[in-house]
C-alpha positions as CSV (number, residue, x, y, z in Angstrom):
1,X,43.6,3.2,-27.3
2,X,43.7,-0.2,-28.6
3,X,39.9,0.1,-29.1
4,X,39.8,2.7,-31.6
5,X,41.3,3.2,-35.2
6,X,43.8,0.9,-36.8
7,X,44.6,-0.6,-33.1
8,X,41.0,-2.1,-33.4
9,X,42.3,-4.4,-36.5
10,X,45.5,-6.0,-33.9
11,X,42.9,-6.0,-31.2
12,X,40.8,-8.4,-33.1
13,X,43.0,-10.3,-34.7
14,X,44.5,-10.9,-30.8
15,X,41.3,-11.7,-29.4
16,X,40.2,-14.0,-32.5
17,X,44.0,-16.0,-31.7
18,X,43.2,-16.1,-28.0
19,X,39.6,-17.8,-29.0
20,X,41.5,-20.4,-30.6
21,X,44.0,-20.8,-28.4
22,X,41.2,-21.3,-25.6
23,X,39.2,-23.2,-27.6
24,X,42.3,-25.8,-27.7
25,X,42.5,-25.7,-24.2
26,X,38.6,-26.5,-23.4
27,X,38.7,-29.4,-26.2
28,X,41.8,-30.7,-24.2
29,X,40.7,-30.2,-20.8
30,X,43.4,-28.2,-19.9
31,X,41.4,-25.5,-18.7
32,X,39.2,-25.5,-15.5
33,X,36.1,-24.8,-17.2
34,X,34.7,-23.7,-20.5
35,X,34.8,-20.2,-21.6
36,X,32.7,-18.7,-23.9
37,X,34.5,-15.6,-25.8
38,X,32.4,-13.6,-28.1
39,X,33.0,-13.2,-31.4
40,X,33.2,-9.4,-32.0
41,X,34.9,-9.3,-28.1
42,X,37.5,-6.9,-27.3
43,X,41.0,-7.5,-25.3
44,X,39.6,-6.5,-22.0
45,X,36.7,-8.9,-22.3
46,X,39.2,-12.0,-22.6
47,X,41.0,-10.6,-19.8
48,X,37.5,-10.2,-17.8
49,X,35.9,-13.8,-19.0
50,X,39.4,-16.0,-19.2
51,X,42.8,-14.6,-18.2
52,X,41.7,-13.1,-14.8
53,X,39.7,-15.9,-13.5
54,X,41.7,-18.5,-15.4
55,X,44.8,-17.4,-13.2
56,X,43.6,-16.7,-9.7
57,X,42.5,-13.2,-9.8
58,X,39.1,-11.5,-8.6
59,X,38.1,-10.2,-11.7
60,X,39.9,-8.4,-15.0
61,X,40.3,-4.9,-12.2
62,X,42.1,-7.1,-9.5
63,X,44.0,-8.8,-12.5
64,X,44.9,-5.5,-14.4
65,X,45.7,-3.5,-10.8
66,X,48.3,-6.6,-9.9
67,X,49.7,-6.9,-12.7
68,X,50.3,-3.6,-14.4
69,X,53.4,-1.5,-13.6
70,X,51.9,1.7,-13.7
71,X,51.9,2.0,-9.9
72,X,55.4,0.4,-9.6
73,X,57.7,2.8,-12.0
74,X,57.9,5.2,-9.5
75,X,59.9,3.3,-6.9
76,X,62.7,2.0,-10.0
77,X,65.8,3.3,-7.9
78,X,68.1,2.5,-11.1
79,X,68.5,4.5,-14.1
80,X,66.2,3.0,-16.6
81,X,65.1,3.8,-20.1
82,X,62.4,2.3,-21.0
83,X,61.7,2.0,-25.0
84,X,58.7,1.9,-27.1
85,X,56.8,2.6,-29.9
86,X,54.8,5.7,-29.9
87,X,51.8,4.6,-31.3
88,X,52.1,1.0,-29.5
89,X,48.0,0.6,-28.5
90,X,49.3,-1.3,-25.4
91,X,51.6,1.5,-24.1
């Protein structure tokens, strides 16, 4: 969902701060390697050419698989409420 609508506008403006925010990190060497984001680029394609790569994983599948708790809120034994905002594009 956070490619469609009014989610598209935070998607942007995320990806556009994570360019910077690599950007800094290439012109600082604090990155292994240079990565090349484009402009009009969606969440999932910083995840795919930066993040997953960038910390260990396969690729952005292996990345989003081990890291999202989809598969894991099933086995909370506590009673939990978990909170959010119903039109949160991340949720």
């Amino acid at each position: 969902l956070i490619k469609t609508g009014w989610n598209r506008i935070y998607d942007f403006n995320f990806v556009q701060a994570c360019r910077q925010e690599i950007q800094y990190k290439v012109k600082n060497k604090l990155v292994s390697r240079d990565f090349k984001i484009p402009f009009w680029s969606y969440l999932d394609k910083v995840d795919e050419i930066y993040t997953a790569p960038e910390s260990g994983f396969k690729d952005r599948d292996d990345y989003y698989s081990s890291c999202s708790t989809y598969n894991r809120l099933q086995r909370i034994q506590t009673p939990t409420v978990i909170i959010t905002s119903k039109d949160d594009p991340f949720i």
